[in-house]
C-alpha positions as CSV (number, residue, x, y, z in Angstrom):
1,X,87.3,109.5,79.8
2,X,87.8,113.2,81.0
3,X,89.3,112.5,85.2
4,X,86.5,115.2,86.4
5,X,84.0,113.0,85.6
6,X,85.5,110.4,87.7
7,X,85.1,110.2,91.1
8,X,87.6,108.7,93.6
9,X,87.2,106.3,97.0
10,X,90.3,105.4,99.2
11,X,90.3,103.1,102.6
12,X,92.9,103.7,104.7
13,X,93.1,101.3,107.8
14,X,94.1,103.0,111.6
15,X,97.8,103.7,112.0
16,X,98.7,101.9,114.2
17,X,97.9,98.5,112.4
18,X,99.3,99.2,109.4
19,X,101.7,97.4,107.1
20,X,102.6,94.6,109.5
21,X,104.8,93.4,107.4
22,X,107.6,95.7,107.1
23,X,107.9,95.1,111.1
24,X,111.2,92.9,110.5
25,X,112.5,96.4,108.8
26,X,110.4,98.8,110.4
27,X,109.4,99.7,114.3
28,X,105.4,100.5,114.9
29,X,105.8,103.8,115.3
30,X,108.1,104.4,111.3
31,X,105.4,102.2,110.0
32,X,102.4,104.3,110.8
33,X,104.9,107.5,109.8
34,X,105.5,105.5,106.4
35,X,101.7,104.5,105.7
36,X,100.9,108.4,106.4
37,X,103.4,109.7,104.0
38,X,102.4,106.9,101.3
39,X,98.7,107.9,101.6
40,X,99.5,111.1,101.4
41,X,101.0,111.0,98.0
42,X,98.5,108.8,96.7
43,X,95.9,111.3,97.3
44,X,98.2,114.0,96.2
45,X,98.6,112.6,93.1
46,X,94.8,111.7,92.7
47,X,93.6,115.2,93.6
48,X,96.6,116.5,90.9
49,X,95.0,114.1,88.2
50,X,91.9,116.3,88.4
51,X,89.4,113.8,89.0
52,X,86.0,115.0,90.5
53,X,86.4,114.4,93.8
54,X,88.3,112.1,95.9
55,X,87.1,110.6,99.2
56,X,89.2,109.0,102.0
57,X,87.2,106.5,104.1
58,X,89.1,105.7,107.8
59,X,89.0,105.6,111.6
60,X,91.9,107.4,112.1
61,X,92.1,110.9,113.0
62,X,95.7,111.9,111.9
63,X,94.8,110.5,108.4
64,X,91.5,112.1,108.1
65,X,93.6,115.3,108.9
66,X,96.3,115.0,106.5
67,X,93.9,113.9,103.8
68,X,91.5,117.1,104.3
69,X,94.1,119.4,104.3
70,X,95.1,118.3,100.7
71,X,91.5,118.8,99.2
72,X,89.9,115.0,99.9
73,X,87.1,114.6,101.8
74,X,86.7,112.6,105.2
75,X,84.2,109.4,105.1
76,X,83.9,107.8,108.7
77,X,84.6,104.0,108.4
78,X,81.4,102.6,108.9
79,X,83.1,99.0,110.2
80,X,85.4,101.4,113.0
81,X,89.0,100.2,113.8
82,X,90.2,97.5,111.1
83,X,90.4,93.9,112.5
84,X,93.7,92.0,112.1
85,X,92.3,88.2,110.2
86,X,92.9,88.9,106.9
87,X,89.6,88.0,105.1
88,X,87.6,89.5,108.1
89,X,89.7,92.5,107.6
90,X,89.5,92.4,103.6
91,X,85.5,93.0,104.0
92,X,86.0,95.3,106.1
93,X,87.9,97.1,103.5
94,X,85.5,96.4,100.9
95,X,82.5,97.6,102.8
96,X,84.3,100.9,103.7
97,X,84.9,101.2,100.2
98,X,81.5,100.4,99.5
99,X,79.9,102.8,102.1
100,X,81.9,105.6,100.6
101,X,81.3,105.1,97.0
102,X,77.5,105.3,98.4
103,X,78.2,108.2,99.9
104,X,79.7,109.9,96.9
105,X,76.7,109.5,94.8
106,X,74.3,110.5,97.6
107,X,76.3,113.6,97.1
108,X,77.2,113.7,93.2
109,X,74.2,111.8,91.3
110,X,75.1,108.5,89.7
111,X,78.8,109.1,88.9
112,X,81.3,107.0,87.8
113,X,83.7,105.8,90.8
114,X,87.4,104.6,91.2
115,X,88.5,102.8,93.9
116,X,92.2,103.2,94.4
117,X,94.8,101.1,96.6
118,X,95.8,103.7,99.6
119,X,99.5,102.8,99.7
120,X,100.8,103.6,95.8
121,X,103.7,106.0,97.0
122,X,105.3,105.8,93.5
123,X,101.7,106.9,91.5
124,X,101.7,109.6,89.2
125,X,99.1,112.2,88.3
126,X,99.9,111.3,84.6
127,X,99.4,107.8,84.9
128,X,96.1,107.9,86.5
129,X,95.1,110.5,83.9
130,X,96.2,108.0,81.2
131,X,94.2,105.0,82.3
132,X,91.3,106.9,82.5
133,X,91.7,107.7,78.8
134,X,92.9,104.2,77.9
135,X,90.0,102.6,79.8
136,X,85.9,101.4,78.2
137,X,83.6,104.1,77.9
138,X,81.1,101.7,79.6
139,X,81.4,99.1,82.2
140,X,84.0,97.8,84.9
141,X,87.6,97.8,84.7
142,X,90.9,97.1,87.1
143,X,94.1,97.7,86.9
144,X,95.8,94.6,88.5
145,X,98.9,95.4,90.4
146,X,102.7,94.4,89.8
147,X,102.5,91.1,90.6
148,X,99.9,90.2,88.9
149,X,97.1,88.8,91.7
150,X,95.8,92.2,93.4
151,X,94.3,95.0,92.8
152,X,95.6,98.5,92.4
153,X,92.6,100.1,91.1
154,X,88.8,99.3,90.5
155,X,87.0,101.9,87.9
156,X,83.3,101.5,87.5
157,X,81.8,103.5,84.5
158,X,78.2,102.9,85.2
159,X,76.1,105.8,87.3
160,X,73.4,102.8,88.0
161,X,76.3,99.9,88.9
162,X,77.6,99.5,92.4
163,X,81.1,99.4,92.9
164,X,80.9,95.9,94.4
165,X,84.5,95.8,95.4
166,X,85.9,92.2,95.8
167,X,89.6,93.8,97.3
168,X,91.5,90.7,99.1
169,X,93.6,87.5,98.6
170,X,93.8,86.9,94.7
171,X,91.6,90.3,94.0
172,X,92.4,90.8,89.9
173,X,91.0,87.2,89.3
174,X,87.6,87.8,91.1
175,X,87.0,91.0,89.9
176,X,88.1,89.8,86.2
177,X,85.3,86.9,86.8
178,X,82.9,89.2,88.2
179,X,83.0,90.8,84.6
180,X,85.8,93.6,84.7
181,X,87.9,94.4,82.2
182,X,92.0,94.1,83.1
183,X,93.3,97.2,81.5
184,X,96.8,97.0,80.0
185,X,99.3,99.9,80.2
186,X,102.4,101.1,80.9
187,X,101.3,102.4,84.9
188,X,104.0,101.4,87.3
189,X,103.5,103.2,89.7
190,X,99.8,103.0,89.7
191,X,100.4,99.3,90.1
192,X,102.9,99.2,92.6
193,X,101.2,99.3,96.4
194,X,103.6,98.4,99.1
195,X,103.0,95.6,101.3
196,X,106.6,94.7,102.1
197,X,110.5,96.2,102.3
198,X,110.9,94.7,98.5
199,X,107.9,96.7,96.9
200,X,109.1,99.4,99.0
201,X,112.9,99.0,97.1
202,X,110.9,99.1,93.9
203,X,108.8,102.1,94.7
204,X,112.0,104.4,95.4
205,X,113.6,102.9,92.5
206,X,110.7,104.5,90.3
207,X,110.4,107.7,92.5
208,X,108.5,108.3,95.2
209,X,106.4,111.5,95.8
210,X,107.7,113.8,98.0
211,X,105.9,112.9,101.5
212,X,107.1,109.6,101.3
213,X,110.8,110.7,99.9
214,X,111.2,113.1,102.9
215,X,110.2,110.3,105.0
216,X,112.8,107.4,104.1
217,X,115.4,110.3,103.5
218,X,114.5,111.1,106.9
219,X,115.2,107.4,108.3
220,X,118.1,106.8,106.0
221,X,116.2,105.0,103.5
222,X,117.4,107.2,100.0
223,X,114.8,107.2,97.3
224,X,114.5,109.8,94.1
225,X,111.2,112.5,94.4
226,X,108.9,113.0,91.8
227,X,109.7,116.6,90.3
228,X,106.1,117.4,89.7
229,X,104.4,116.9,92.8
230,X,107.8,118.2,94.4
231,X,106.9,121.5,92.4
232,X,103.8,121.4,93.5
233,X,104.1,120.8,97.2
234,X,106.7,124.0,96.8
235,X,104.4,126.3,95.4
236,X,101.9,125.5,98.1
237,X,104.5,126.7,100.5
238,X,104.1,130.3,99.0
239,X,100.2,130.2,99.4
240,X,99.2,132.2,103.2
């Protein structure tokens, strides 16, 4: 599957209620700084892959900023500011989702759509590109994440299929039974989102992109920087 044809949604929740638990690691005000950085690089490395377009969906105006600037488009969440239970706030996620993904095809005809985690700070242009071409030519698909349970990403290749995201507690399992295929492949940083300071441990040990590697070196935290969105970020630094 060529990643233009491919279409991408990401929710990202406000700030300022983000990643609650790192707090034992992390004060509010780091954690929001972190979640930016994170999303930042998973966008970065999702507009890199070349897919067709790639649409952030969120209530908060310093994400839709730092998304737009690097080439994704803004989706207002339909639900507004995320609430804090965790399955009221896991369909609000999945309605987001869904509301973009609508949106998208209002905009782009019946294209296939990926929903991708927002926090994968470790993700690689390459890998995305690579599960696209290891995944059906027809139908759905996930890639479950590191542990096993969630989801990392959600691929629907069907133009007339919602993507009928079931993101939550124990998310690979229910979208497995809803009928989508669990891809296997060497992706880990595709299928490592960060929830807490362990994942984040694993992330840097893999390599970070550079928003979130300027980040932790800023707060003390060392991690190793991908050298190709590194290079890229540089050369954007030459653009006027």
């Amino acid at each position: 599957m060529r990643p233009d044809v491919v279409h991408a949604v990401i929710a990202v929740k406000n700030l300022d209620r983000a990643k609650s638990r790192l707090a034992d690691r992390l004060p509010p005000a780091v954690r929001a700084r972190l979640v930016l950085a994170m999303v930042s690089d998973t966008v970065s490395a999702a507009v890199t892959a070349g897919l067709g377009s790639v649409t952030v969906v969120t209530p908060d105006p310093d994400v839709a900023d730092t998304v737009s600037a690097l080439g994704a488009v803004v989706h207002p969440d339909p639900m507004g500011a995320a609430v804090t239970a965790d399955a009221a706030e896991a369909d609000g996620l999945n309605a987001a989702l869904a509301d973009a993904a609508a949106a998208v095809r209002a905009r782009h005809g019946a294209v296939d759509l990926l929903a991708l985690q927002a926090d994968l700070p470790a993700l690689r242009a390459d890998e995305l590109a690579a599960m696209l071409t290891a995944a059906p030519a027809a139908g759905r698909a996930i890639v479950a994440d590191h542990a096993g349970h969630g989801t990392a990403a959600l691929l629907v290749r069907d133009g007339n299929a919602p993507l009928a995201p079931l993101f939550g507690a124990d998310s690979a399992r229910r979208h497995i039974a809803s009928g989508a295929m669990d891809l296997v492949g060497d992706w880990p940083g595709l299928r490592l989102d960060v929830d807490t300071a362990a994942d984040l441990e694993r992330a840097t040990a893999l390599g970070v992109g550079p928003a979130t590697g300027a980040l932790l070196a800023d707060i003390g935290w060392p991690s190793p920087v991908h050298t190709d969105l590194t290079r890229r970020y540089a050369s954007r630094s030459h653009v006027c």
